[in-house]
C-alpha positions as CSV (number, residue, x, y, z in Angstrom):
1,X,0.0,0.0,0.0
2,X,2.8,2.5,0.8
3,X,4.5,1.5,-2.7
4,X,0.9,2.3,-4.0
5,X,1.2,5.8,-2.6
6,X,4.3,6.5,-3.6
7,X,3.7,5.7,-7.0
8,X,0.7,7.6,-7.2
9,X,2.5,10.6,-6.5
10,X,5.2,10.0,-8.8
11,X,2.7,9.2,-11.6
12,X,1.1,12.9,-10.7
13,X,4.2,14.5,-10.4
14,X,5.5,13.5,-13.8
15,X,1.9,14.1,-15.3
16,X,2.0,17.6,-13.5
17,X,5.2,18.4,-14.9
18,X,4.2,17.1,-18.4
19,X,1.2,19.5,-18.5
20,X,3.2,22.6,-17.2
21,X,6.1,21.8,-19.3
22,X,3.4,21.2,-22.5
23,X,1.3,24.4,-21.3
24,X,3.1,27.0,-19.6
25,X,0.9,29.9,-21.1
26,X,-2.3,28.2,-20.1
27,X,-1.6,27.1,-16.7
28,X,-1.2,29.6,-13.2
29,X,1.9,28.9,-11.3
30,X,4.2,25.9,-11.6
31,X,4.4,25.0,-7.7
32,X,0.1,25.3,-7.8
33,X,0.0,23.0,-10.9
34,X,2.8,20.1,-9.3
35,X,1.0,20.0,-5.8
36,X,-2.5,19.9,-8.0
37,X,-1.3,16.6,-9.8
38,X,0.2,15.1,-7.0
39,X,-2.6,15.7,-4.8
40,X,-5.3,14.4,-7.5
41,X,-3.1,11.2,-8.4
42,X,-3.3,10.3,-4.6
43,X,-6.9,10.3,-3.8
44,X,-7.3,8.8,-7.6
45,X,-5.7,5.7,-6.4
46,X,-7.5,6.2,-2.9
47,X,-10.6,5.9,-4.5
48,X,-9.6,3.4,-7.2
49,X,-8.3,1.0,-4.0
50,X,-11.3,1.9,-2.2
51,X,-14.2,1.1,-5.5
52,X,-12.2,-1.9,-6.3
53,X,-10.9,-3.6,-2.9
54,X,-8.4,-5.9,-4.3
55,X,-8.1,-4.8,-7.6
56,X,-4.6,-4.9,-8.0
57,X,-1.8,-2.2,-7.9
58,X,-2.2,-1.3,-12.0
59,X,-5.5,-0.4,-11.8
60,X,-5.1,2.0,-8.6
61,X,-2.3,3.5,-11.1
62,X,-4.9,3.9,-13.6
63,X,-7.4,5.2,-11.2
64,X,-4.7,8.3,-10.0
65,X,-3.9,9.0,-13.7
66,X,-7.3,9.6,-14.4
67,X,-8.1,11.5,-11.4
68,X,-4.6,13.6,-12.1
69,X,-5.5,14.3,-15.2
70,X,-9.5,15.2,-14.2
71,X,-8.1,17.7,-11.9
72,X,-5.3,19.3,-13.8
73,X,-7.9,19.8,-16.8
74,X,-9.3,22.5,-14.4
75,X,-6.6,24.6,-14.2
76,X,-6.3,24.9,-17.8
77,X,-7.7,28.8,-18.9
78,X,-8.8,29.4,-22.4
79,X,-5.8,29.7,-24.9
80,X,-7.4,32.9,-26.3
81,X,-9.0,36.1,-24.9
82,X,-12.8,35.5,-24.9
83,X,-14.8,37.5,-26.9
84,X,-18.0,39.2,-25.2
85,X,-20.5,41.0,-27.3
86,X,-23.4,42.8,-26.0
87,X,-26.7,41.7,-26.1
88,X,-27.3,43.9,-29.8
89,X,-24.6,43.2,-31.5
């Protein structure tokens, strides 16, 4: 269980760093972005342990890659400015 945890937060690390290294321009700061991924890939494969019992140590992996990805999504801010129009235009 403890190598389960500490490969969950390896897994988010590197996927943290992927997305800040892929998306700087899109993403707030660095340290917010690491700790996000990290944080997600751990209760990923709490939940993934949790839903599946004894499902096996891949599958929590797969579970805290989702979650780390689910969470890092929501940092992401549009790559554009957005465009607002009044109401008559």
């Amino acid at each position: 269980m403890l190598l389960e945890a500490f490969s969950s937060a390896i897994l988010g690390l590197v996927l943290a760093w992927a997305y800040a290294h892929r998306l700087p321009h899109r993403l707030p700061a660095r340290p917010l972005v690491l700790s996000t991924g990290v944080a997600g890939a751990l209760f990923g494969a709490f939940v993934a342990r949790s839903a599946l019992d004894a499902g096996g140590f891949l599958l929590a992996l797969v579970g805290a890659a989702v979650v780390c990805v689910a969470s890092l999504s929501l940092l992401l801010r549009p790559a554009g400015r957005l465009r607002r129009h009044s109401a008559t235009a």
